[in-house]
C-alpha positions in Angstrom: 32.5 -14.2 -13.2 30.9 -17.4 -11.8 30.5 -15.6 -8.0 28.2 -13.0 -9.5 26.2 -15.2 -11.5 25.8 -16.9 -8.4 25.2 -13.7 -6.4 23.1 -12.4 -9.0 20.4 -15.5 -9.0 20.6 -15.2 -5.0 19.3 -11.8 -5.6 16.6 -12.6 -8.3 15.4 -15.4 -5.8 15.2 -13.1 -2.5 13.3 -10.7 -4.6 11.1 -13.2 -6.6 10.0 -15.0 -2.8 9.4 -11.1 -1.1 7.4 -9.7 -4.0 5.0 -13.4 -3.6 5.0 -12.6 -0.2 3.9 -8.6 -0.6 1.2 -10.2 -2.9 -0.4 -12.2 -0.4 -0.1 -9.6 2.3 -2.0 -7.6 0.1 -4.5 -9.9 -0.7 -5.0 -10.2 3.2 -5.5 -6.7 3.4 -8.3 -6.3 0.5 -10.2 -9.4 2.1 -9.9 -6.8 5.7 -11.4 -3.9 4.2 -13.9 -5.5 2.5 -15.3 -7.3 5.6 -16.9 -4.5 7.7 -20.6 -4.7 6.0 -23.7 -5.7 7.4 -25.6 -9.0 7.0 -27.7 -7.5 3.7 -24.5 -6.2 1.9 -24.4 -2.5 3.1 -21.6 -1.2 3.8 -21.5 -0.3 8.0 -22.9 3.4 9.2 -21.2 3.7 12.7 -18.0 3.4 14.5 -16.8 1.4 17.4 -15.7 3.7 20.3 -14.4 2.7 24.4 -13.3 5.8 26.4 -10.8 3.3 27.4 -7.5 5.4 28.8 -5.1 3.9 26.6 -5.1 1.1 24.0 -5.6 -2.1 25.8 -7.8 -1.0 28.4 -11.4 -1.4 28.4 -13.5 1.8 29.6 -16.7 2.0 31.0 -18.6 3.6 28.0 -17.6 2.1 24.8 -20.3 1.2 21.7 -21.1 2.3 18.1 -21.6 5.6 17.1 -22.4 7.6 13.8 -21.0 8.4 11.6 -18.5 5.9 10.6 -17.8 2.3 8.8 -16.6 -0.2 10.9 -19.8 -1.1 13.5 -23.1 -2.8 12.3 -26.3 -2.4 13.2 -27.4 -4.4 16.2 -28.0 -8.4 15.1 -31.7 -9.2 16.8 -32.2 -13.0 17.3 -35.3 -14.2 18.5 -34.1 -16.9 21.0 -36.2 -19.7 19.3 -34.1 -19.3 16.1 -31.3 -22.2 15.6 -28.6 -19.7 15.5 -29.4 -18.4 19.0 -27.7 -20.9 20.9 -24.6 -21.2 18.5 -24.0 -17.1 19.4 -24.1 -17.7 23.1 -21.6 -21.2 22.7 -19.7 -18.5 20.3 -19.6 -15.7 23.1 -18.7 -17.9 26.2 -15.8 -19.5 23.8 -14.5 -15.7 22.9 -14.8 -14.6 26.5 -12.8 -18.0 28.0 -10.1 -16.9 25.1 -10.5 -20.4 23.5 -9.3 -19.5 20.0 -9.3 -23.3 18.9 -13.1 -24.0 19.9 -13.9 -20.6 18.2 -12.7 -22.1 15.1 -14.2 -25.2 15.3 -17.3 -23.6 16.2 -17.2 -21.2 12.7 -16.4 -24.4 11.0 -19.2 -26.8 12.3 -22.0 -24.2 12.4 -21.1 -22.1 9.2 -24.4 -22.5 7.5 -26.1 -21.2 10.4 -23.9 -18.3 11.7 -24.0 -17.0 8.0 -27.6 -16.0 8.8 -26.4 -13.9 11.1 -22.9 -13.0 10.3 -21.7 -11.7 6.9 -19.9 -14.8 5.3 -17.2 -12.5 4.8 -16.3 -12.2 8.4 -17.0 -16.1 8.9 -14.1 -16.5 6.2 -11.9 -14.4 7.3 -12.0 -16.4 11.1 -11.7 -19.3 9.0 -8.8 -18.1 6.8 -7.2 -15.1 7.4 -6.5 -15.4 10.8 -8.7 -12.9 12.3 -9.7 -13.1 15.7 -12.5 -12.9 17.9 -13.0 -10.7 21.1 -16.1 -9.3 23.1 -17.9 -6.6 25.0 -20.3 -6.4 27.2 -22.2 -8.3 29.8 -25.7 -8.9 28.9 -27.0 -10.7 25.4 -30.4 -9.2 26.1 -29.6 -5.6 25.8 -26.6 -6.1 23.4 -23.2 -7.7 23.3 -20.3 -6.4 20.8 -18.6 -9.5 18.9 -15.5 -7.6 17.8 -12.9 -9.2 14.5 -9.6 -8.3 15.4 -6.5 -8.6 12.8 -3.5 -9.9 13.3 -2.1 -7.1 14.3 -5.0 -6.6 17.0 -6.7 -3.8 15.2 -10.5 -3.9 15.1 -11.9 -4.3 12.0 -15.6 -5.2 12.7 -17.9 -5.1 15.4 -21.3 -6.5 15.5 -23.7 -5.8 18.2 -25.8 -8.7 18.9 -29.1 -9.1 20.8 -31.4 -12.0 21.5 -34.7 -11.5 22.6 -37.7 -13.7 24.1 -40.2 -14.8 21.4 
């Protein structure tokens, strides 16, 4: 009798610990969805494509489309603006695969980036362990800052240019 009390609040504690885990999984997953919208609140209009031949390789078309819900418009910063700077420091971290300095970036120059970038997908760099990747080679025509899950899915892209005053 005392082996399957035993056993039996073994049990109730496994399942207790997985069903708070399943929780915040979940909760992970509603902060995801949520995150592809544009800097005034709208929900995205277009989708990322790459003619890439399989997953993991980069092709040589690749972009947003219409219709679809997981690619902004295109970001236009005047290069005078504070936040110009800041994208091109976060860009060149992205590209060298710093992950650390990309978090420190987000971190010190939240207030600014979150004129650009929805605060959503600040947060979620900050907190939810979504990463950053990149696209393309000039900042004048457009580059693609891509948030990645965990799981290496994209879940928002953001097409940025700067331009000359």
């Amino acid at each position: 009798m005392k082996y399957i009390k035993v056993i039996s609040l073994i049990v109730l504690t496994v399942f207790l610990f997985s069903c708070d885990k399943e929780e915040q999984k979940n909760e992970k997953s509603i902060v995801v969805e949520k995150m592809v919208q544009q800097q005034d609140g709208s929900q995205a209009t277009r989708n990322w494509f790459d003619d890439g031949a399989q997953p993991g390789v980069n092709g040589v078309n690749f972009g947003c489309e219409s219709p679809g819900t997981n690619c902004a418009n295109t970001l236009t910063i005047n290069c005078g603006c504070e936040a110009a700077p800041i994208i091109n420091n976060l860009f060149e971290l992205v590209e060298n695969g710093n992950d650390d300095g990309v978090f420190d970036l987000v971190t010190n120059y939240y207030d600014v980036l979150s004129t650009v970038i929805p605060i959503e997908m600040l947060n979620a760099v900050l907190m939810d362990g979504v990463k950053l990747s990149s696209r393309g080679d000039d900042i004048v025509i457009s580059k693609y800052l891509m948030f990645n899950s965990s799981e290496g899915n994209i879940v928002g892209v953001y097409p940025i240019q700067i331009i000359e005053e």
